[in-house]
C-alpha positions as CSV (number, residue, x, y, z in Angstrom):
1,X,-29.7,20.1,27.8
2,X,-28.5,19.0,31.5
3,X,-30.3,16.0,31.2
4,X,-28.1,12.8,31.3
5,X,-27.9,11.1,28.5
6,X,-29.9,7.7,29.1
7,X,-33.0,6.0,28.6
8,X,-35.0,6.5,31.8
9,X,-36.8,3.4,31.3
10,X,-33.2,1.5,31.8
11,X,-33.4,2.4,35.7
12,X,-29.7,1.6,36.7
13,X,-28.8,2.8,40.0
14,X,-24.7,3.7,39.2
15,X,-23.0,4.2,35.6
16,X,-21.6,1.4,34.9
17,X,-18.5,0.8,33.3
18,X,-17.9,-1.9,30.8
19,X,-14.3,-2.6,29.3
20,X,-12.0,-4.7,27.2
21,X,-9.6,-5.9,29.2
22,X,-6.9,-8.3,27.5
23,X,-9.6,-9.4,25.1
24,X,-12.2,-10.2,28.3
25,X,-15.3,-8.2,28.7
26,X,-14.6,-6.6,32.9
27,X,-16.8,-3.9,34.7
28,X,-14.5,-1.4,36.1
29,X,-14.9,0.0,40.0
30,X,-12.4,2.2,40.6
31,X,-9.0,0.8,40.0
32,X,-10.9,-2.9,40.3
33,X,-11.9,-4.9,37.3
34,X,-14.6,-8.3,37.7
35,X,-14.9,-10.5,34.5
36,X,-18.1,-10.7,33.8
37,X,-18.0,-14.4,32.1
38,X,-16.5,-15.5,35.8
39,X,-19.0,-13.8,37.9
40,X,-22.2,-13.5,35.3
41,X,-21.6,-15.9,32.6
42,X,-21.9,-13.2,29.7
43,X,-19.2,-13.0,27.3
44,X,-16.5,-13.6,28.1
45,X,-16.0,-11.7,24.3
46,X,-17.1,-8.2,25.2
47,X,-18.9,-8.9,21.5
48,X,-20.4,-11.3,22.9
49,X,-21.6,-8.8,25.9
50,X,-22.7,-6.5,23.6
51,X,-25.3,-9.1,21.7
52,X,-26.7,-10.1,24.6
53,X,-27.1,-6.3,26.5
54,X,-30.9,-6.4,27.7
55,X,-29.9,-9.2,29.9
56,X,-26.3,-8.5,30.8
57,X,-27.0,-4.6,31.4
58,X,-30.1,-5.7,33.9
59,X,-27.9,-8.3,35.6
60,X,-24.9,-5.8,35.7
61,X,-27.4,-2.8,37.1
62,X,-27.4,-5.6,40.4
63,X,-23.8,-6.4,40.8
64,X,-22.0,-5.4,43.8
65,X,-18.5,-3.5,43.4
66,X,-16.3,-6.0,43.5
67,X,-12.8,-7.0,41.2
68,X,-9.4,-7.5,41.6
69,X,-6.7,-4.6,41.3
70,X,-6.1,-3.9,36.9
71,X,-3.7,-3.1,34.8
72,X,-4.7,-0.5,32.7
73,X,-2.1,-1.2,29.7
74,X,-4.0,-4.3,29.6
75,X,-6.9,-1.8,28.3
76,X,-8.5,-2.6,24.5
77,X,-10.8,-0.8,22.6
78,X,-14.4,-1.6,24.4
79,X,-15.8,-2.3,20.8
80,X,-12.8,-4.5,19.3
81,X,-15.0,-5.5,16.4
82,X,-17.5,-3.6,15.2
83,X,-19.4,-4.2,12.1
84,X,-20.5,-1.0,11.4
85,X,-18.4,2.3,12.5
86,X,-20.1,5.8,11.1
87,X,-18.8,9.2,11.3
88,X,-20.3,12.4,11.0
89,X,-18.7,15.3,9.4
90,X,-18.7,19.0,10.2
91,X,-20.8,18.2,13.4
92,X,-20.1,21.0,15.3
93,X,-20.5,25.4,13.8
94,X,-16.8,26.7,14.9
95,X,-15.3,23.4,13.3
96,X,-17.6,23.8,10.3
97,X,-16.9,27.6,9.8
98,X,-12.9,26.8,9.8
99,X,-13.4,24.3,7.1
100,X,-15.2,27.1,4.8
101,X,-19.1,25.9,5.1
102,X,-21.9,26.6,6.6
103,X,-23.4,24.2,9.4
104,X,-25.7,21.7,7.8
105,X,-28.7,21.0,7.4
106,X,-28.6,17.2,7.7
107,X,-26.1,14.8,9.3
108,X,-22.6,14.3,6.8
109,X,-22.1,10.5,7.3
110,X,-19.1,8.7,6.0
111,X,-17.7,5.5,7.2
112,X,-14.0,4.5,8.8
113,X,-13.8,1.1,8.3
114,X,-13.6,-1.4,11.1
115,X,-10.0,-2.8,11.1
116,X,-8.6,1.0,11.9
117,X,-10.3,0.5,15.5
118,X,-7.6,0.7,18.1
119,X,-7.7,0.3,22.3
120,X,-7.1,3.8,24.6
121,X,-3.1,3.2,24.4
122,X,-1.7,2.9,21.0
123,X,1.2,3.5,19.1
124,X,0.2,4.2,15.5
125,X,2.5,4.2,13.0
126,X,2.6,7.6,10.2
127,X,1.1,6.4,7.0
128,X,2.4,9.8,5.6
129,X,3.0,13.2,6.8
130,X,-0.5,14.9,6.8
131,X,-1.6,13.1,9.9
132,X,-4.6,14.7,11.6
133,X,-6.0,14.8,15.1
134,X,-10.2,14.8,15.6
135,X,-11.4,14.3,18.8
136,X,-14.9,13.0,19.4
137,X,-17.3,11.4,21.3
138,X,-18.5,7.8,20.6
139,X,-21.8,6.5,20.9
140,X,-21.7,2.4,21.2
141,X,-25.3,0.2,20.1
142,X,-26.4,-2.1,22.3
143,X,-29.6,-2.8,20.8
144,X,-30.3,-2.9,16.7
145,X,-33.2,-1.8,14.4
146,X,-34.6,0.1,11.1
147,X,-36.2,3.1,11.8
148,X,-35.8,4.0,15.3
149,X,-37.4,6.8,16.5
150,X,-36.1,9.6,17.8
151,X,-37.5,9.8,20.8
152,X,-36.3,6.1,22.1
153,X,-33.2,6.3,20.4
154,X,-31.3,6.2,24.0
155,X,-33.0,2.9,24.7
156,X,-30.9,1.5,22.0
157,X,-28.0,3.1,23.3
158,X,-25.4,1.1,25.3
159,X,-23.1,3.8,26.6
160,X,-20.0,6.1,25.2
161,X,-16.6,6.3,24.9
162,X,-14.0,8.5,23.7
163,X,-12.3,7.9,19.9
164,X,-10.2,9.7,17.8
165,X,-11.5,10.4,13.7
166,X,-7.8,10.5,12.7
167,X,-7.2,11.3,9.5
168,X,-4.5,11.5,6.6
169,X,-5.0,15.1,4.7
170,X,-3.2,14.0,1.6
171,X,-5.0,11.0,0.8
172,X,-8.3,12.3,1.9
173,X,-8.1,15.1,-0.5
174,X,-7.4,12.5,-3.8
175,X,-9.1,12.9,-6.4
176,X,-12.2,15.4,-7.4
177,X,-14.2,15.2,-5.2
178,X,-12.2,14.1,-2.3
179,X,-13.1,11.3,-0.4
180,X,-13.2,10.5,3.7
181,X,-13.2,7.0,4.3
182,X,-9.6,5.1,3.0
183,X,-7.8,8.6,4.4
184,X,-9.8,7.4,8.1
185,X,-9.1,4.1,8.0
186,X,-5.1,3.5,8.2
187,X,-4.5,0.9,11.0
188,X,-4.8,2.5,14.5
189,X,-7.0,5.2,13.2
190,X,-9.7,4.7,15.2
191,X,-8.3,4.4,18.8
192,X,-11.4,4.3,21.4
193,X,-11.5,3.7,24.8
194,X,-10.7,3.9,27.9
195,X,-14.4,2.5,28.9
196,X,-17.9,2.0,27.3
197,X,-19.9,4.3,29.8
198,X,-23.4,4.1,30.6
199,X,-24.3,7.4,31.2
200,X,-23.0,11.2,30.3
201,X,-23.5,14.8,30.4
202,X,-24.9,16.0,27.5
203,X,-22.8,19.5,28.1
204,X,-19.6,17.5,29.2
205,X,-16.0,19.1,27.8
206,X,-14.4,17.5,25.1
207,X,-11.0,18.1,24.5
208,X,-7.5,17.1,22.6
209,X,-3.6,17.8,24.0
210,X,-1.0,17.7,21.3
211,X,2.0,17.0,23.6
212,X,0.0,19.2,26.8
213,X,-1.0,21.9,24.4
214,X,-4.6,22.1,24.3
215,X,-5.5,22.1,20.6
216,X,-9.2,21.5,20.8
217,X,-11.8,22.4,23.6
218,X,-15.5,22.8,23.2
219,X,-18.8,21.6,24.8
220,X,-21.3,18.6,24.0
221,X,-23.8,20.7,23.9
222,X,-22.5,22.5,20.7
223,X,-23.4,19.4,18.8
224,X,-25.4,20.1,15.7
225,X,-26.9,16.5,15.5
226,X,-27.0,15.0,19.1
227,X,-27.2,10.9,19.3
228,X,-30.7,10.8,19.8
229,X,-31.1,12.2,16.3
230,X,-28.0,10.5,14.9
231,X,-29.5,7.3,15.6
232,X,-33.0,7.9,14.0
233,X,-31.4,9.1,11.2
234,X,-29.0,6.5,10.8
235,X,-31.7,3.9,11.0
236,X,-34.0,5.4,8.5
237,X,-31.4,4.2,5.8
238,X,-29.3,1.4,7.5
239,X,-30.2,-1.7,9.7
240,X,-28.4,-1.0,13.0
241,X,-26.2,-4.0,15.1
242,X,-25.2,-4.4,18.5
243,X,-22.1,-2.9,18.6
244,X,-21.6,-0.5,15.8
245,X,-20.2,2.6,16.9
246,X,-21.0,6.4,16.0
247,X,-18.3,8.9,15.9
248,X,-20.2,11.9,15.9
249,X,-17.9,14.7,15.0
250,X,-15.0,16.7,16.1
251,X,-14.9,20.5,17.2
252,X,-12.6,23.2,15.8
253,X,-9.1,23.2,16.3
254,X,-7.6,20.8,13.7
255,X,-4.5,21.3,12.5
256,X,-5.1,21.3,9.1
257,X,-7.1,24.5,9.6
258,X,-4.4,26.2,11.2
259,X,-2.0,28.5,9.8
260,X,0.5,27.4,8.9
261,X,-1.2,23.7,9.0
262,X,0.0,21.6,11.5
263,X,0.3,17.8,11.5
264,X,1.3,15.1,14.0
265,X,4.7,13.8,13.6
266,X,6.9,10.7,15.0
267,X,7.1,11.3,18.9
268,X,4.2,13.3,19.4
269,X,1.5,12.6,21.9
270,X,-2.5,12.5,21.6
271,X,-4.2,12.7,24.4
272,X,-8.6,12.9,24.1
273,X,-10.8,13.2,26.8
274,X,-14.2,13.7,27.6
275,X,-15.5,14.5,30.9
276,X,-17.0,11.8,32.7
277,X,-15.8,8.8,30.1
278,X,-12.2,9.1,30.8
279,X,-9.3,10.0,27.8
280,X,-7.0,8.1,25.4
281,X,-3.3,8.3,24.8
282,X,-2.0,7.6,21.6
283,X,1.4,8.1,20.5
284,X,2.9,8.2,17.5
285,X,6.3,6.6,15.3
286,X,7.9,7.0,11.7
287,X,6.1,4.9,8.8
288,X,8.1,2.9,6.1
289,X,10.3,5.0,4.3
290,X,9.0,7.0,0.9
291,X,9.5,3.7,-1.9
């Protein structure tokens, strides 16, 4: 379970760092940022990147540091437009034993659709007033394919990043049954970010700061599914594309499982991290008015 999360065929010699910065594709050293269109001619779309990630990651592996000083506000999400975005449900015990079940047996997979992803410093607008917080890790494609296996699942792997699953309570419970996927996708809903990360402890932290309260806190290792096996089963059924993104679950500590529930409101501050990719900030304001 130490073992870093990477396919040791790839043999890079740092993590690399890979972000969206005012819509350019930029590897990050430090508090320095190099456009990789200007000084590799990849991109400069980090879509673009992203299609092209045999070459670009083998070329990136050889890059010096190097980059002019950043402005993080400047920051999008690393993935602006992903085709495909899954999320897995009930992905860690603790969280699944708050909601009332018993861990599964196979991966819960629902879909937020792509126009709710957001960059690491976003001001999302209430939709209503059962706004939920879900931290998770998020694993980023940079190679496709049907029926990976397991075991070289990495290798199609670009790197992480943190996201937030957030959700609205009241919509996702409409109708009998209830449904995930509109109650996910609200604009903003997916914020992601800082950076797409190469590499990662499997038994990072993972945590979520309503305001500097800690309201969630657990390990990587308490994953039911891990990404290897998210990926393998992911591709049994669909086709995967560079880019799509995996959101693979939140921990306990949401605060529609609290008592009495608790929601985010206008004002509030979200802050996600996971140890080693970096965190988001997202903050929140009043929707339109009820009518």
């Amino acid at each position: 379970m130490g073992r870093r999360l990477r396919d040791s065929a790839a043999g890079r010699p740092r993590v690399m760092r890979l972000a969206n910065l005012d819509g350019r594709a930029a590897l990050i050293f430090g508090d320095r940022a190099l456009d990789v269109f200007d000084a590799g001619g990849f991109g400069p779309d980090p879509m673009d990147v992203l299609e092209n990630w045999t070459a670009f990651s083998a070329w990136a592996a050889s890059v010096a540091p190097a980059g002019s000083p950043y402005d993080p506000a400047l920051l999008g999400p690393p993935v602006p437009r992903p085709r495909q975005v899954f999320a897995v449900a009930l992905n860690y015990p603790p969280h699944a034993a708050e909601a009332g079940y018993e861990p599964p047996a196979d991966p819960l997979v629902f879909t937020k659709f792509p126009t709710c992803i957001a960059g690491p410093q976003e001001t999302v607008e209430l939709p209503g007033d059962r706004v939920d917080w879900e931290v998770e890790l998020v694993a980023v494609l940079g190679r496709g394919g049907h029926r990976i296996a397991e075991e070289h699942a990495l290798g199609h792997v670009a790197g992480f990043t943190v996201g937030q699953d957030l959700s609205e309570r009241r919509v996702q419970s409409l109708g009998k049954p209830p449904q995930f996927s509109l109650a996910k996708s609200f604009p903003g809903f997916g914020p992601t970010g800082p950076h797409l990360v190469t590499e990662l402890d499997p038994e990072a932290s993972i945590t979520c700061l309503l305001n500097d309260e800690v309201v969630q806190k657990a390990s990587l290792a308490d994953l039911i599914f891990g990404v290897p096996e998210l990926v393998a089963r992911l591709s049994a059924v669909c086709r995967l594309l560079p880019g799509d993104l995996i959101f693979t679950g939140t921990p306990a500590g949401v605060g529609n499982r609290r008592t009495p529930p608790r929601y985010l409101t206008a004002g509030d501050v979200l802050t996600s991290r996971v140890e080693g990719l970096g965190e988001l900030v997202t903050r929140f304001s009043a929707g339109p008015p009820p009518g």
